[in-house]
N, C-alpha and C positions, 0 to 999 in steps of 0.2 A: 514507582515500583519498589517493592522489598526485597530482600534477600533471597526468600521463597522466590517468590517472580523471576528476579533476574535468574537463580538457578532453571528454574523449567525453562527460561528462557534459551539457555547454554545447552543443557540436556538437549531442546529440540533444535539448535543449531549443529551439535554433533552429529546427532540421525540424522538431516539431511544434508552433511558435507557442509554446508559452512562453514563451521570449524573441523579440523581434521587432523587426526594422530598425528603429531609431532608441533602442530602449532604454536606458539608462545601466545601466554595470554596475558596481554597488559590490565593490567587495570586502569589506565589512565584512556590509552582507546577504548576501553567497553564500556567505560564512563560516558564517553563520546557519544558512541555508537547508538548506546538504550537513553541515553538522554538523561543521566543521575547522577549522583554526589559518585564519590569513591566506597561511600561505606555501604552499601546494596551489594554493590559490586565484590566486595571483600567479601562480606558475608556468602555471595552465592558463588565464590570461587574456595570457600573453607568447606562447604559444605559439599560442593565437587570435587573436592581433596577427600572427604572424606570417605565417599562412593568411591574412591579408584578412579577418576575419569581427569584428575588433574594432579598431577606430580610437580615436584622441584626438582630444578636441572643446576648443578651448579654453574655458573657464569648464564646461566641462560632466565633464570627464576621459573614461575608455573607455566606447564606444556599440558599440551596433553598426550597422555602417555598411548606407545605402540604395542602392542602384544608381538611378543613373540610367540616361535611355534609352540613351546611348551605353554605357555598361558592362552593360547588358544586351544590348545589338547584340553589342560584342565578343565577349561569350560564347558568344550562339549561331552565331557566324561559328568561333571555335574548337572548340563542338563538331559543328558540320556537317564541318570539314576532320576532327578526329580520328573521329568516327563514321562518319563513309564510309570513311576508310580500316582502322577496325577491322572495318567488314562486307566489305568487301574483303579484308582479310587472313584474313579467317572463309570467305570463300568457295574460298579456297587452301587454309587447315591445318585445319578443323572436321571433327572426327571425324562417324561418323554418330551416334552417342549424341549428340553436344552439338547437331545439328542436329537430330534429334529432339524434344528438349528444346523448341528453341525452337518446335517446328511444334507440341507439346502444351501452351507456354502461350500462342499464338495461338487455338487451338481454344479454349482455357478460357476467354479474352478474352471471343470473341464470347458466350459464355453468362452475361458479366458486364457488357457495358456498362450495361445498368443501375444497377449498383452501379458508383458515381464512388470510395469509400473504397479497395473492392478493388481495382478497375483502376488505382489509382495506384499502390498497393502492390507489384501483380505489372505495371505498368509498370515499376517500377524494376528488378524483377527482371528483366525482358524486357533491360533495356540492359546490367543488368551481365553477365549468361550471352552477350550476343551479344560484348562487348569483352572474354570471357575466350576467348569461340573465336578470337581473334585469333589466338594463344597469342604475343603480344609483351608480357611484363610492362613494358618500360618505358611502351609503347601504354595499355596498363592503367591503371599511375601517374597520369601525364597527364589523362587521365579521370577519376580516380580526385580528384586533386586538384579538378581544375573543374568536378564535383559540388561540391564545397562552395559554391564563389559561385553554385551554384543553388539552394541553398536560405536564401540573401538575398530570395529574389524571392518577391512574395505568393500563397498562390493557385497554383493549377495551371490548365495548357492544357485537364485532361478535363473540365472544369467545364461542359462542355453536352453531351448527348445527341449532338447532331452530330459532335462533334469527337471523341469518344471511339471511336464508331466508326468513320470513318477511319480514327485513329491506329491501331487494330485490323487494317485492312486495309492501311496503311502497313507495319503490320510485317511482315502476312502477303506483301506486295511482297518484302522485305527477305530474309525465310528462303526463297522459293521460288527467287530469286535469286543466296541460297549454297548450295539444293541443287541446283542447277544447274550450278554450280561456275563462273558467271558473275563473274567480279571485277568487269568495268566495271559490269552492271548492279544489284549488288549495292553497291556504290560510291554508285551517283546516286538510287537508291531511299533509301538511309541518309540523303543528302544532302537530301531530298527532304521527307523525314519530319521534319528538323529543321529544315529552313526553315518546311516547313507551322507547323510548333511558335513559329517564333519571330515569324512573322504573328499568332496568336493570341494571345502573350504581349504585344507590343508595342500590339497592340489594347484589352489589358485595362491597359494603362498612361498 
């Protein structure tokens, strides 16, 4: 494996808790671990330093870093501005296929809130199909990057029966709103869903 490699590698052991905010990360174990020289390993811990997802600690070397409250506010204040305006830009260029889409995994949604595992899963799915019908690849990017400092954070928002179904019906606001071909209201519903989000996160903190 290369550098690229062992980074995705690291990337997908953060999301699923393997490694977790505040961990130390050797290089000499994750030499071990994936099976390679030390210099894979460097490279794909420079290149997680440089995403934000690995800090230096002094007396301790690379962690990986916690958010605090405030670096959690800022997140979801940035992803409320870019999510609204990728639902908004979804409500101008979303083909009818891709709004389809999103109105068939609303439907499937509600037949899952009781499974928290799946509904996280095809939550994620929900955000990335809604910020591809933007069809603004930089819009994407953006996103695309500030996922990663969400999965610093512990824990998810669907973690209770309540909340998982709103967010259900948050989205179902959301798509009804870009086949309507509504920007503003398609905008403030996005907006709306990620505040809700970032009340329940900051509650669990």
């Amino acid at each position: 494996m290369n550098g690229a490699e062992i980074y995705k590698r690291l990337v997908e052991a953060i999301e699923d808790r393997t490694l977790k905010p505040g961990d130390r990360l050797r290089e000499a174990e994750l030499a071990e671990s994936y099976g390679v020289s030390r210099t894979p390993i460097r490279e794909g811990l420079k290149r997680l330093e440089a995403q934000g997802l690995a800090v230096h600690e002094p007396n301790r070397g690379m962690v990986i870093p916690t958010l605090d409250h405030g670096q959690i506010s800022e997140v979801y204040y940035m992803r409320e501005v870019l999510e609204g305006t990728a639902a908004r830009l979804a409500a101008q260029h979303a083909s009818n296929a891709e709004i389809e889409i999103l109105q068939d995994l609303v439907e499937a949604d509600r037949k899952r809130v009781a499974d928290e595992d799946s509904l996280v899963r095809s939550n994620r799915e929900f955000h990335r199909r809604l910020c591809l019908a933007s069809h603004n690849r930089y819009l994407v990017d953006q996103i695309d990057h500030l996922r990663l400092s969400m999965i610093l954070m512990a824990g998810t928002t669907l973690d209770t029966p309540e909340r998982r179904e709103t967010a259900v019906e948050e989205h179902a606001a959301i798509v009804a709103a870009i086949a309507s071909r509504d920007l503003d209201a398609a905008e403030a519903a996005a907006r709306r869903h990620i505040e809700h989000a970032q009340k329940t996160r900051l509650k669990q903190n």
